[in-house]
C-alpha positions as CSV (number, residue, x, y, z in Angstrom):
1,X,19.9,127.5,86.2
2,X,17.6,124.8,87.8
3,X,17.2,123.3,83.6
4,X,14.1,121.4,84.4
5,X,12.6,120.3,80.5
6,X,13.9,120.1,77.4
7,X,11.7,119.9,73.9
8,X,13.9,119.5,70.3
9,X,11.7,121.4,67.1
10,X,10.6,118.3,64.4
11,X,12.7,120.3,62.2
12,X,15.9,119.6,64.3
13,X,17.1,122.9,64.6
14,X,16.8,123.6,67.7
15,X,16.9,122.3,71.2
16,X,14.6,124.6,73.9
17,X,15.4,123.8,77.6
18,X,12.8,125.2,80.3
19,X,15.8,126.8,83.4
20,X,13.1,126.5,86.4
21,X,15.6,128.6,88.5
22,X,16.0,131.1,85.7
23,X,13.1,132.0,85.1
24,X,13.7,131.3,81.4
25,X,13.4,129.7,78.0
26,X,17.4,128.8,76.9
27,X,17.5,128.5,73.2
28,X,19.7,126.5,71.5
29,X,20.6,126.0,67.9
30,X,21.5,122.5,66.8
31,X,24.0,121.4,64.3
32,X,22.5,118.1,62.7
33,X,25.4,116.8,61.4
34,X,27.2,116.9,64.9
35,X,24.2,116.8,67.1
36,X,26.3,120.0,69.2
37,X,24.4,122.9,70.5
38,X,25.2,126.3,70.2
39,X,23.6,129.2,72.4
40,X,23.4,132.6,70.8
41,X,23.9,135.7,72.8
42,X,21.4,138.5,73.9
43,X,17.5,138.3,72.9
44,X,18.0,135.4,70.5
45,X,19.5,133.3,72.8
46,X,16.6,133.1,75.6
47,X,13.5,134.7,76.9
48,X,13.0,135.1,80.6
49,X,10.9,136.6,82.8
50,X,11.1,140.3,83.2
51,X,13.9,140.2,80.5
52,X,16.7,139.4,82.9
53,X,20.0,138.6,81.6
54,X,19.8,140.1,78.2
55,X,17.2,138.1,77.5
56,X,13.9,138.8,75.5
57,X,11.3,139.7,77.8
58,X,8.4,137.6,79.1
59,X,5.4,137.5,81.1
60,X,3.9,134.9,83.4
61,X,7.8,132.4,83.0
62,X,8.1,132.0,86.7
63,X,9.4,128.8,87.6
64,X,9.2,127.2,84.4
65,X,8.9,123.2,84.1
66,X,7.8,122.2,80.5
67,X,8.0,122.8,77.2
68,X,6.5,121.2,73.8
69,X,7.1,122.7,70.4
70,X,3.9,122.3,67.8
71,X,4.3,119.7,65.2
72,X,4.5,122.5,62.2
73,X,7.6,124.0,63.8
74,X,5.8,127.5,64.5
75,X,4.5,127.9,68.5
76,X,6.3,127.1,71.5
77,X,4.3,126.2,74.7
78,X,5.8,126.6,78.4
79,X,4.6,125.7,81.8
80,X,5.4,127.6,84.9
81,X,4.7,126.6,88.4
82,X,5.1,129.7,89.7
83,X,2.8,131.8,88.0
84,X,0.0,129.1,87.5
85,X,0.6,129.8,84.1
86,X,0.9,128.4,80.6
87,X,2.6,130.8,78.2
88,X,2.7,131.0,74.2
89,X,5.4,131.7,71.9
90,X,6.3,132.1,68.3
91,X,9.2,130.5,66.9
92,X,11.2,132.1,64.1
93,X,11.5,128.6,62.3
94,X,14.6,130.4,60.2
95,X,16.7,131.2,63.7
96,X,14.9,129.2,66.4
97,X,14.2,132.4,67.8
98,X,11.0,132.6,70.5
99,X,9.2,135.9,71.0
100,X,5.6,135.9,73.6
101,X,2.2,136.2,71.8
102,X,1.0,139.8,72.4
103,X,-0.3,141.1,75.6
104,X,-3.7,139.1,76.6
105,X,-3.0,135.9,74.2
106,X,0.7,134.9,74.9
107,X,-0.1,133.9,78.4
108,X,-2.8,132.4,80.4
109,X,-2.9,131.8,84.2
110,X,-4.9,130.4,87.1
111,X,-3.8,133.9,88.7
112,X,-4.8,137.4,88.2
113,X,-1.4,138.4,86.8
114,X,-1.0,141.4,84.0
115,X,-0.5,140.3,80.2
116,X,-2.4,137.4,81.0
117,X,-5.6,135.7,79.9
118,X,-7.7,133.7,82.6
119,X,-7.5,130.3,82.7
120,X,-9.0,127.1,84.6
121,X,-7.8,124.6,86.3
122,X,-4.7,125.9,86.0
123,X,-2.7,124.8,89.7
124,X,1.0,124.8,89.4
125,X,0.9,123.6,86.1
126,X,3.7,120.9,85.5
127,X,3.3,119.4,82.1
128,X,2.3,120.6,78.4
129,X,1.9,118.5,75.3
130,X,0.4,119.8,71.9
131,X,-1.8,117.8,70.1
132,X,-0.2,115.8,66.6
133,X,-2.9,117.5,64.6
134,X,-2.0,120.7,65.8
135,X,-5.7,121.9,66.9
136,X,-5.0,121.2,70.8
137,X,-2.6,122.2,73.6
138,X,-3.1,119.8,77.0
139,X,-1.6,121.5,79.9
140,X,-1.3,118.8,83.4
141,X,-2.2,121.0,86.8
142,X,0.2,119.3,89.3
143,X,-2.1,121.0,92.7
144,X,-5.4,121.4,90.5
145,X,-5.3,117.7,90.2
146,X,-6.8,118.1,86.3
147,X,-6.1,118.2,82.8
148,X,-7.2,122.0,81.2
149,X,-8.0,121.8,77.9
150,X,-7.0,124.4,74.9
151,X,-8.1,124.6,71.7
152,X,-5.7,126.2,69.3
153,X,-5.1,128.6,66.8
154,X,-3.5,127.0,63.6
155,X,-2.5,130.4,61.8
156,X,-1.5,132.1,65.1
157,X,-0.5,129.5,67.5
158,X,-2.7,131.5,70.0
159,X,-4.9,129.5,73.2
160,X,-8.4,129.5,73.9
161,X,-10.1,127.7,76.6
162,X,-13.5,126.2,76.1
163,X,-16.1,127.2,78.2
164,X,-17.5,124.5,80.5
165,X,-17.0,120.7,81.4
166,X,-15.3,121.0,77.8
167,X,-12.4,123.2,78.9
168,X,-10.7,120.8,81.8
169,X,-11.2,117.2,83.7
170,X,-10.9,117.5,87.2
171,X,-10.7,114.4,90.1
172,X,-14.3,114.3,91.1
173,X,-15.3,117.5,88.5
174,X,-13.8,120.3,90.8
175,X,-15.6,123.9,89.6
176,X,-17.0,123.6,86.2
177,X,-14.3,121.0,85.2
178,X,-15.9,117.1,83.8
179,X,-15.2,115.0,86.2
180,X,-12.2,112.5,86.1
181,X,-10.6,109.2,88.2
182,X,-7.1,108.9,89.2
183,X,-5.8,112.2,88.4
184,X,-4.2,112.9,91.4
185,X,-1.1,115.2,90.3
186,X,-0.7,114.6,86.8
187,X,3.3,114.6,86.1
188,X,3.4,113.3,82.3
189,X,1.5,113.4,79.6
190,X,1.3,111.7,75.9
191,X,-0.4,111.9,73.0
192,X,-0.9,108.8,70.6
193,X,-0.3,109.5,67.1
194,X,-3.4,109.0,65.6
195,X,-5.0,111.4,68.1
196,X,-7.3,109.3,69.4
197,X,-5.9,109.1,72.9
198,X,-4.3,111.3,75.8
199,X,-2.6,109.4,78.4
200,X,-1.8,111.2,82.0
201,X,0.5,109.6,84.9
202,X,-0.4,110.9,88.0
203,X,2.2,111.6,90.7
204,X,-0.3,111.3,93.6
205,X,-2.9,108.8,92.1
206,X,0.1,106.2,91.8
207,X,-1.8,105.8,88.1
208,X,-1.5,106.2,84.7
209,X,-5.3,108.1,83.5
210,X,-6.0,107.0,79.8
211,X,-8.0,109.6,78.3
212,X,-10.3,109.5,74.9
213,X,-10.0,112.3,72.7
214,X,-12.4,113.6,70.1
215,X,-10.4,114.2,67.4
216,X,-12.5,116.6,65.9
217,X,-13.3,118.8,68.3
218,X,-10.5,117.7,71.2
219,X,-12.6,117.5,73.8
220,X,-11.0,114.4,76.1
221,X,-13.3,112.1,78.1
222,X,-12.6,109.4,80.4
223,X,-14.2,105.7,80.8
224,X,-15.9,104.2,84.0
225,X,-15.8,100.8,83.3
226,X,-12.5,99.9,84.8
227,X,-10.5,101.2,81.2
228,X,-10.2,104.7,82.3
229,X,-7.1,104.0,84.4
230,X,-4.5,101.6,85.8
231,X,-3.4,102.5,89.2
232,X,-1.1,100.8,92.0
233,X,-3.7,100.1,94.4
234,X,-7.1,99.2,94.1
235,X,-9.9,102.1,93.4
236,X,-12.8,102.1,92.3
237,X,-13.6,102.5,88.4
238,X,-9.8,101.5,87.6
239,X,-7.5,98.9,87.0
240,X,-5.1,97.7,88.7
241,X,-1.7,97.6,88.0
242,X,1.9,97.3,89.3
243,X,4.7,99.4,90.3
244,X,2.8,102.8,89.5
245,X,4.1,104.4,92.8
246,X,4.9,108.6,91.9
247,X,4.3,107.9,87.9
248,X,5.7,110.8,86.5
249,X,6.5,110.4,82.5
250,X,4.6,108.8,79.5
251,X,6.0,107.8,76.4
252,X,4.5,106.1,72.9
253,X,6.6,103.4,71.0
254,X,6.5,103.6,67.6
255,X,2.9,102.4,66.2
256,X,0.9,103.6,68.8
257,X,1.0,99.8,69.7
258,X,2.8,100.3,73.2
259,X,2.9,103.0,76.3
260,X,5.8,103.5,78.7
261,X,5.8,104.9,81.8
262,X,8.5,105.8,84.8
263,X,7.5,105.9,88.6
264,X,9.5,108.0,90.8
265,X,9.0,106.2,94.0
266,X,8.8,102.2,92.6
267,X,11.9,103.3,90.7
268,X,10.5,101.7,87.8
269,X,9.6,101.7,84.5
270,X,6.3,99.7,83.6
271,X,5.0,98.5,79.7
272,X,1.3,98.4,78.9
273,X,-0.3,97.2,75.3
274,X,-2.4,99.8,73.6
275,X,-5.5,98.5,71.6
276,X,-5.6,100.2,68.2
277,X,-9.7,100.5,68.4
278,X,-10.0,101.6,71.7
279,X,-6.8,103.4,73.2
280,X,-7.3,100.8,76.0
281,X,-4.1,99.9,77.6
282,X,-3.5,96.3,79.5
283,X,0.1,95.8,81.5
284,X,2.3,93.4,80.1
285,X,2.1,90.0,81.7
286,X,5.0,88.8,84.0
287,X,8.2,90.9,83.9
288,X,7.5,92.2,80.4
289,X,5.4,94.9,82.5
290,X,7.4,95.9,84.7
291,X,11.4,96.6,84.8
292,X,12.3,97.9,89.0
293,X,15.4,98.7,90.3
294,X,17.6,96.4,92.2
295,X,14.3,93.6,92.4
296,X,10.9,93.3,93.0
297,X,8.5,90.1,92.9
298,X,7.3,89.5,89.1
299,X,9.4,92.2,87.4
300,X,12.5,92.2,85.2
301,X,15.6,93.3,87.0
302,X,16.9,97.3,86.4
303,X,20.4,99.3,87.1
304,X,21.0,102.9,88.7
305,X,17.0,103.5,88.1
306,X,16.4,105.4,91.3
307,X,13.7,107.9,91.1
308,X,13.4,107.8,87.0
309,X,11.9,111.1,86.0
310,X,12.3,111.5,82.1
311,X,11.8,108.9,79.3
312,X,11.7,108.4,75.6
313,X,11.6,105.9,72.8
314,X,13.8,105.7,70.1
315,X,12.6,106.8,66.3
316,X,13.2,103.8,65.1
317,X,12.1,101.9,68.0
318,X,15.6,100.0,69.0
319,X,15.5,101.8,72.5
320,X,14.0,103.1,75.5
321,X,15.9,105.8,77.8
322,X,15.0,106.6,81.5
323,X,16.4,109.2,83.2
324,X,16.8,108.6,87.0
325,X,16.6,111.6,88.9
326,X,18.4,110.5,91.8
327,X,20.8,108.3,90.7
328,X,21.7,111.2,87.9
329,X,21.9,108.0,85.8
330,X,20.5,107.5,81.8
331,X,19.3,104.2,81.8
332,X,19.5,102.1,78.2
333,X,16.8,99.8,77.2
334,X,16.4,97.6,74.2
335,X,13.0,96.7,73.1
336,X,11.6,94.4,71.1
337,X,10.5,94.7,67.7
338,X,7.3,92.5,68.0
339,X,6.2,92.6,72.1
340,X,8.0,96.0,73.2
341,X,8.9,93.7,76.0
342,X,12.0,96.3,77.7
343,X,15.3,94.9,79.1
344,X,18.5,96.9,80.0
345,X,21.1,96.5,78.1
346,X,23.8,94.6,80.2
347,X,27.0,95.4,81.6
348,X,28.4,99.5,81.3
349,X,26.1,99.9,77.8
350,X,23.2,99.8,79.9
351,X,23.6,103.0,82.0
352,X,25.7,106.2,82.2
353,X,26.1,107.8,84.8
354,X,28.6,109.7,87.6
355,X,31.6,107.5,88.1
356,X,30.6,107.0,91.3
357,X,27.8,105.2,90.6
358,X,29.2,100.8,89.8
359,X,28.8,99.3,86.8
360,X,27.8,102.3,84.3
361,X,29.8,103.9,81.3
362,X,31.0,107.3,82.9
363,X,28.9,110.9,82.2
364,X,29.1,114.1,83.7
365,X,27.2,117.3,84.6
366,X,24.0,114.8,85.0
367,X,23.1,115.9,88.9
368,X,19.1,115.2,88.9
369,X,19.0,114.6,85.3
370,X,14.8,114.5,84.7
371,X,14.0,115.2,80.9
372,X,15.5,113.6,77.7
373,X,14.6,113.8,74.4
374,X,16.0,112.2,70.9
375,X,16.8,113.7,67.8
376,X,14.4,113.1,65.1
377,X,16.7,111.4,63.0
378,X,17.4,109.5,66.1
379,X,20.9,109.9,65.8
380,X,21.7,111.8,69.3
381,X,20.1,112.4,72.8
382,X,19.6,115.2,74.7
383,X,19.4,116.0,78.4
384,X,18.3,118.5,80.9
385,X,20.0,118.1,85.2
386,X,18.2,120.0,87.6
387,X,21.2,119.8,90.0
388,X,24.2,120.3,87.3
389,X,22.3,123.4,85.8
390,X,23.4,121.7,82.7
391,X,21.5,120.2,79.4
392,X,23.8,117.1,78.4
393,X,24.5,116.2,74.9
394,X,24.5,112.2,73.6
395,X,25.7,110.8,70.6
396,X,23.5,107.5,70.1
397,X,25.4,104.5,68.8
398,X,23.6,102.8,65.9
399,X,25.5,99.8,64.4
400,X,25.1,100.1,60.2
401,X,24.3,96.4,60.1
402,X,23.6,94.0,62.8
403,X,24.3,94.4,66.2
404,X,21.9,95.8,68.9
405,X,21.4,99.9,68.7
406,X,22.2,101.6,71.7
């Protein structure tokens, strides 16, 4: 109920959605030949809050709203609004199966809640992302207005926050936070691959925060020379960009050489260059940087992209998917090889949607569709709708020679 996030293992066994409504962690195991899910029953099937529903039991899952799985397949991470909490899981990598750290480790909140660890800056928590290396967990505070800061446990999966400035960037260095720019309601929330750089869009700061990261000790810092962000109107110690209005996901192409991200209320989705050396970003010139529904001055026409909430990139790089929120809509983007330069594909190929929205191939159970995420193989897509209380299920169609992926 209320299926809010979805996050697929790298082994491609199973698919975990976050059910806001629920209370609960669905699990799902995946065939990879057919891309079909398959739910087991009782404990192995989810883990909820308070065990309800024959599920296994949990503490501090209220409200869930993200999820990451760690790059070696063994921890599960969850957000939950409602309990200002971030909460830790092991994952049988044999059945998929999640079961909560033990009492004092598995869970760590903003509140004073039982089971759980003390954490900071930890404000109705809204998005988690585990570092590629495996030695961090970033976790975006939605009302906190910062980024907390985890180191992890390799061995155990386990959370530990550092003391200090090095624990959590704040707006304006809030409590003992660092201080940060722009990071008004972060929403999304990337890593690059080489681990050099963390990049937060910010649902109130109408920005996208970029973020260096030490990558020996994870400790982020932010630049105040003008690099340190790109947001929609002018402020001082950013850039500024266009059609940033509500950003809400973040998304790496392949290479680290280009970031992605979707604005809920400019209904876009906007392109930005990453430098290599520095992690800088810099928005693509004319309507490569920007692709708005129905038109805007400058930017590259878009279909059914109202209020685009989820996105992701293609393993292979062929694509872009937005999901649009309110349109219930998957959008379908071809990029290119060389720029990643973004352009929908034309006619029905370029969105699915409900049949009552013109000009899109027809999809169903996609009510407030917000989170997608492909296949590592890149063979299917997968998608969670708030409103259909439904995770959707997409074959992706990838021509053997030739031809435009899809």
């Amino acid at each position: 109920m209320g299926s809010r996030a979805i996050a697929l293992s790298p082994d491609g066994k199973n698919v975990y959605v976050a059910s806001s409504r629920s209370d609960a962690i669905a699990i799902f195991t995946r065939s990879k030949r057919t891309g079909t899910l398959t739910q087991s029953s009782g404990t192995a099937g989810c883990i909820a809050a308070k065990g309800t529903g024959g599920c296994e039991t949990a503490v501090g899952l209220n409200g869930p709203n993200s999820v990451a799985v760690s790059a070696d397949g063994h921890t599960v991470y969850a957000t939950s609004r409602g309990s200002n909490a971030v909460t830790i899981f092991h994952r049988n990598r044999t059945t998929g199966a999640l079961r909560q750290l033990r009492k004092g480790v598995g869970c760590i909140s903003g509140l004073s809640i039982p089971g759980c660890a003390d954490g900071r800056a930890l404000v109705a928590p809204d998005v988690v992302t585990v570092s590629p290396d495996g030695k961090n967990v970033y976790v975006g505070s939605f009302f906190g207005n910062a980024i907390a800061v985890f180191d992890r446990d390799g061995s155990t999966g386990a959370l530990t926050q550092p003391a200090g400035a090095a624990g959590c960037l704040a707006e304006g260095g809030t409590g003992d936070c660092a201080a940060g720019v722009a990071l008004g309601s972060p929403e999304g929330m990337a890593v690059s691959a080489d681990g050099a750089s963390v990049y937060v869009a910010t649902a109130v700061s109408n920005g996208l925060a970029v973020l260096v990261r030490n990558t020996s000790t994870g400790a982020l810092a932010q630049a105040t020379d003008g690099s340190g962000c790109i947001v929609d109107s002018p402020l001082s110690g950013c850039t500024t960009g266009v059609q940033l209005d509500g950003a809400n996901a973040v998304a790496i192409g392949p290479g680290d050489d280009d970031v992605y991200v979707t604005s809920l209320l400019s209904n876009s989705v906007t392109s930005f260059a990453r430098a290599s050396s520095s992690g800088n970003l810099t928005q693509k010139a004319a309507t490569a940087g920007c692709l708005v529904f129905l038109r805007a001055v400058g930017c590259s026409f878009g279909r059914a992209l109202e209020a685009p909430e989820g996105l992701a990139v293609s393993p292979d790089g062929a694509n872009v998917y937005a999901a649009a929120f309110a349109t219930g809509a998957i959008d379908v983007l071809d990029r290119q090889a060389k720029s990643g330069a973004l352009a929908q594909k034309p006619g029905r190929p370029g969105c699915l949607a409900p049949r009552s929205v013109p000009g899109c191939s027809a999809g169903r159970a996609l009510r407030g569709v917000s989170s997608i995420v492909l296949s590592p193989d890149g063979r299917f897509l997968y998608s969670t709708s708030f409103g259909s209380n439904a995770v959707d299920v997409f074959q992706r169609v990838i021509p053997v020679k030739g031809g435009r992926h899809g």
